[in-house]
C-alpha positions as CSV (number, residue, x, y, z in Angstrom):
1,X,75.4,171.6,160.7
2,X,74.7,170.6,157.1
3,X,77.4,173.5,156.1
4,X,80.3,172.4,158.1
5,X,83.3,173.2,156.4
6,X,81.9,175.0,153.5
7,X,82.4,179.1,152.4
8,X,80.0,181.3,151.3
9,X,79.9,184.4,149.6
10,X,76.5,186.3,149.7
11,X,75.8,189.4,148.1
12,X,73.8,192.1,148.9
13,X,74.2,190.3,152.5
14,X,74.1,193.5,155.0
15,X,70.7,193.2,154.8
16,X,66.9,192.2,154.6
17,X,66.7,188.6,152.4
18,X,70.4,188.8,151.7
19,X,71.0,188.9,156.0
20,X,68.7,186.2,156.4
21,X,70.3,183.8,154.1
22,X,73.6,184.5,155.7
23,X,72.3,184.1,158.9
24,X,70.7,180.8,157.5
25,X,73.7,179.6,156.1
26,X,76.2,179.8,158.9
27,X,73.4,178.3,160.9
28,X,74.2,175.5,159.3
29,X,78.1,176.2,160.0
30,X,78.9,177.4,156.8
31,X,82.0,180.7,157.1
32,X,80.1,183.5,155.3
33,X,81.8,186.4,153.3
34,X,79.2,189.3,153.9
35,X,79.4,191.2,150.5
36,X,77.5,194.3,150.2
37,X,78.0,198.0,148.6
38,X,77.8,199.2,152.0
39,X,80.4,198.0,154.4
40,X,79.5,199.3,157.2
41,X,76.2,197.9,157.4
42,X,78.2,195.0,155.9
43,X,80.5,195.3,159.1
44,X,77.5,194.7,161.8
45,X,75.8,191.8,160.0
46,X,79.4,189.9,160.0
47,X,79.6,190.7,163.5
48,X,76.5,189.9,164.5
49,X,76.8,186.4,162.4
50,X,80.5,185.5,163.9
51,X,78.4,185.2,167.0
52,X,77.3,182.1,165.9
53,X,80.3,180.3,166.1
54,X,81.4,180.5,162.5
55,X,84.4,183.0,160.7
56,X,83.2,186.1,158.9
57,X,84.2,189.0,156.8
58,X,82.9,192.1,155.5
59,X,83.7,193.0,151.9
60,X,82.5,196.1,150.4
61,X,81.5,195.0,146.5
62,X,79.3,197.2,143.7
63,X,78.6,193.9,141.6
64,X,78.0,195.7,138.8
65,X,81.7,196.6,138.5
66,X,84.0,193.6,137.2
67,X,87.0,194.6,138.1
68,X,85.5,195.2,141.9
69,X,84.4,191.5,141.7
70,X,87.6,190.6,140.9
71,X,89.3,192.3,143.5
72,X,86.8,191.4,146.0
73,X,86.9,187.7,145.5
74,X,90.1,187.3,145.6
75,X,90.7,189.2,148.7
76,X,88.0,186.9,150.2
77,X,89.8,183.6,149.1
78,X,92.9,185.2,150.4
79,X,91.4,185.2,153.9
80,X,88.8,182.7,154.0
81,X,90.9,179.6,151.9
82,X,87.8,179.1,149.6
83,X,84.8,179.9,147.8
84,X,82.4,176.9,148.4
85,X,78.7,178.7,147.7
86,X,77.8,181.7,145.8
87,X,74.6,183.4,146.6
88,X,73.7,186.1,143.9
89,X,71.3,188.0,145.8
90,X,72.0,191.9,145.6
91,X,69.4,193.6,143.6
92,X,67.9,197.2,143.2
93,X,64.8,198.7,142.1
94,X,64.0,201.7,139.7
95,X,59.8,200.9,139.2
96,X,57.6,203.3,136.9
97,X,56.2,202.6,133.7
98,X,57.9,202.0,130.4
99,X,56.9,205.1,128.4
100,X,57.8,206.8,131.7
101,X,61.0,204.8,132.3
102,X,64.5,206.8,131.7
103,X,67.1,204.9,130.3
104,X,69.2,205.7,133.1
105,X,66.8,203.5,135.6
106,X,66.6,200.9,132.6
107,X,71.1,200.7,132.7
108,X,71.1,201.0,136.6
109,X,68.8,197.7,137.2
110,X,70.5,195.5,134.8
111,X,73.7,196.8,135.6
112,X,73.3,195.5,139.3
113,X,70.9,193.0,138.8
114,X,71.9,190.8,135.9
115,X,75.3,192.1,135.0
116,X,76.4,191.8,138.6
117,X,74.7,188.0,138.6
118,X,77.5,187.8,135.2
119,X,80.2,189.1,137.2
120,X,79.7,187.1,140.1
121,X,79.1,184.2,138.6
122,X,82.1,184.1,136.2
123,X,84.7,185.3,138.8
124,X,83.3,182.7,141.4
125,X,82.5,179.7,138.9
126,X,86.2,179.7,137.2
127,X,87.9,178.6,141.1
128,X,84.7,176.1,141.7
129,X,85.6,174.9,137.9
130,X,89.4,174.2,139.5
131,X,87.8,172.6,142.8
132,X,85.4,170.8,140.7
133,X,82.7,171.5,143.1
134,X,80.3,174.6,143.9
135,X,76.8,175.4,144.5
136,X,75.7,178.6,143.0
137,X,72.1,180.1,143.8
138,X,70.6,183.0,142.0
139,X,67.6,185.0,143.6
140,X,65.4,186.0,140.6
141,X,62.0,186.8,141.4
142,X,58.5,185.9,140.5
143,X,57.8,188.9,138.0
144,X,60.8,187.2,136.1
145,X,58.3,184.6,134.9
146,X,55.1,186.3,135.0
147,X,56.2,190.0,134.5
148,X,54.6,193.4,136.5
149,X,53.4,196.6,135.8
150,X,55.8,199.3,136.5
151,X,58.5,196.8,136.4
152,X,59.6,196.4,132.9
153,X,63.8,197.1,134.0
154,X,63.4,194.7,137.4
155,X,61.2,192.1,135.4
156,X,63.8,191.9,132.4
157,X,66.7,191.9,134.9
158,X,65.3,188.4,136.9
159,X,64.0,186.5,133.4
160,X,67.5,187.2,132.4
161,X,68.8,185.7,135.5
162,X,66.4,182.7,135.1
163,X,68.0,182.1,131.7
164,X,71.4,182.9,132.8
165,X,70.9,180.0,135.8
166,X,70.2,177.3,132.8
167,X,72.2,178.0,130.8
168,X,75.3,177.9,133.6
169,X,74.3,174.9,135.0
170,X,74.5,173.2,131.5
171,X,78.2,174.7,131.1
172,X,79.5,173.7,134.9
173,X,77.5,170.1,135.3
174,X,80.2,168.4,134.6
175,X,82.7,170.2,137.1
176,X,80.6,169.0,139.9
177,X,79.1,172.1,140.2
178,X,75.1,172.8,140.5
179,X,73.2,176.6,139.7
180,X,69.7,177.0,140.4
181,X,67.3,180.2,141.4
182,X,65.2,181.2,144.6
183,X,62.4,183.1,143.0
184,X,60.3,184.9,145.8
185,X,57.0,186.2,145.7
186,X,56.0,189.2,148.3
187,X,58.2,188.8,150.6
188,X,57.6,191.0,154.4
189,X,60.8,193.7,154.0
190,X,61.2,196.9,155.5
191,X,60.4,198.0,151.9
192,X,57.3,195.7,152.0
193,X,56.8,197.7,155.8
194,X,56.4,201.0,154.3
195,X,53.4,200.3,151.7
196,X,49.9,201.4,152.8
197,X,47.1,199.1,153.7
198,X,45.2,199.4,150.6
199,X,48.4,198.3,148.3
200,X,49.1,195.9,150.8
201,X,45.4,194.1,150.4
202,X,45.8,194.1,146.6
203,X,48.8,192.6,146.9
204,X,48.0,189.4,149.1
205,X,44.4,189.3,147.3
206,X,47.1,187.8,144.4
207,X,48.2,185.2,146.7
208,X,46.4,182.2,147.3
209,X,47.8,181.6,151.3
210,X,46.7,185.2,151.5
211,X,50.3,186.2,153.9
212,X,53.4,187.4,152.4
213,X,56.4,185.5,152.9
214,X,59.2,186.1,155.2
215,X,63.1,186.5,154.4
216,X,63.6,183.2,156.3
217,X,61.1,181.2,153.9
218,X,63.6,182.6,150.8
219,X,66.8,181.4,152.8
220,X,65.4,178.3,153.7
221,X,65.3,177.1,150.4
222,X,68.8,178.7,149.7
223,X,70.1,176.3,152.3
224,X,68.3,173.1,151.0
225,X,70.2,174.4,147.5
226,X,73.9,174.9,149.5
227,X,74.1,171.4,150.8
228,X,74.2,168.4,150.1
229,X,70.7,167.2,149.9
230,X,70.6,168.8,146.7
231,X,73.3,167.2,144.8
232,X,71.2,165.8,141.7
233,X,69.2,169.3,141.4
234,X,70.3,171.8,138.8
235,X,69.1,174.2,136.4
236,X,65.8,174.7,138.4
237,X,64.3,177.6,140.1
238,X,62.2,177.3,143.4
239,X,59.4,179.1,143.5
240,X,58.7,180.8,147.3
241,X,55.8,182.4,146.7
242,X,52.8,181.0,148.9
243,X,51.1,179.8,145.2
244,X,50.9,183.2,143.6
245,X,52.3,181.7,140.2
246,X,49.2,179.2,140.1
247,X,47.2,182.7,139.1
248,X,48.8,183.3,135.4
């Protein structure tokens, strides 16, 4: 119970690695706020998670709106006290090529994925500045370092949340409060689920462990960043990726 007495705030929680990190976290007796864009989706993980002995809430949030945030988080501190971790995990996809890309796919992904990470991030970090304590985790993504075809909106979006995460950290060190990133690899989704064989093969013939990873391999290291054992460590991104990034 490494958590104990701790709040956190996941986004993009109702769900696949956002779910598992919640369920991770109040493993480890953290009181999770279950944010997601769908609320009632949001509703059954919070109930489902409450079952584990800690206090939950659902909170319907489209990250990409700032005055949403706003409302959001402070209707969370009003009924959970505090805001002790903030997991930026809610993300979306738009994948084609770049001459093929609209601009319309291009706004949507940074709009959730990076300008909801800004959002977040600013709303959360000013009452962690007051506490003078926080941990903030990021989930960026591998093609954020080493970039992917067909990904040129997603790819931006998580190298911008990799800079973002430094650059933060530098700013809030001194308030006690620590930012990293959780940057997965292939990670087994029901997205992952409904790819065929063939693109599944191609895909782990890039990873040296040959398997793809699981959502509980990404919220492990989410809960090694919430806690307490990670107290000296910020500015870094973890890499969970079964050695795919030894390839570029």
């Amino acid at each position: 119970m490494k958590l104990k007495g701790k709040t956190a705030l996941i986004t993009g929680a109702a769900q696949g690695i956002g779910k598992a990190i919640a369920e991770a976290l109040a493993k480890e007796g953290a009181d999770v706020i279950v944010s997601d864009i769908n609320l009632e989706l949001a509703s059954q993980t919070a109930m489902e998670i409450e079952k584990l002995g800690v206090k939950t809430m659902a909170l319907k949030t489209n990250v990409s709106d700032f005055c949403d945030v706003e409302s959001g988080v402070s209707q969370a501190v009003q009924q959970m006290g505090k805001i002790d971790i903030l997991v930026n995990n809610a993300g979306i996809t738009k994948d084609t090529l770049l001459l093929r890309m609209k601009k319309e796919d291009w706004d949507a992904v940074i709009s959730v994925n990076l300008t909801g990470v800004f959002n977040c991030t600013k709303i959360v970090s000013a009452l962690m500045m007051k506490q003078r304590s926080g941990k903030i985790i990021n989930i960026a993504s591998i093609v954020g370092e080493m970039g992917n075809v067909g990904q040129t909106n997603y790819s931006a979006s998580k190298a911008g949340v990799i800079g973002m995460t430094k650059t933060v950290a530098r700013e809030t060190a001194s308030r006690g409060i620590c930012v990293n990133a959780v940057a997965p690899g292939f990670i087994s989704t029901a997205m992952t689920d409904k790819l065929s064989p063939e693109v599944k093969e191609a895909m782990l013939a890039q990873v040296p462990m040959k398997k793809m990873g699981l959502p509980e391999d990404v919220a492990k290291a989410v809960v090694f960043l919430a806690g307490s054992d990670s107290d000296y460590i910020t500015g870094q991104v973890i890499n969970v990726n079964g050695g795919m990034l030894m390839n570029t």
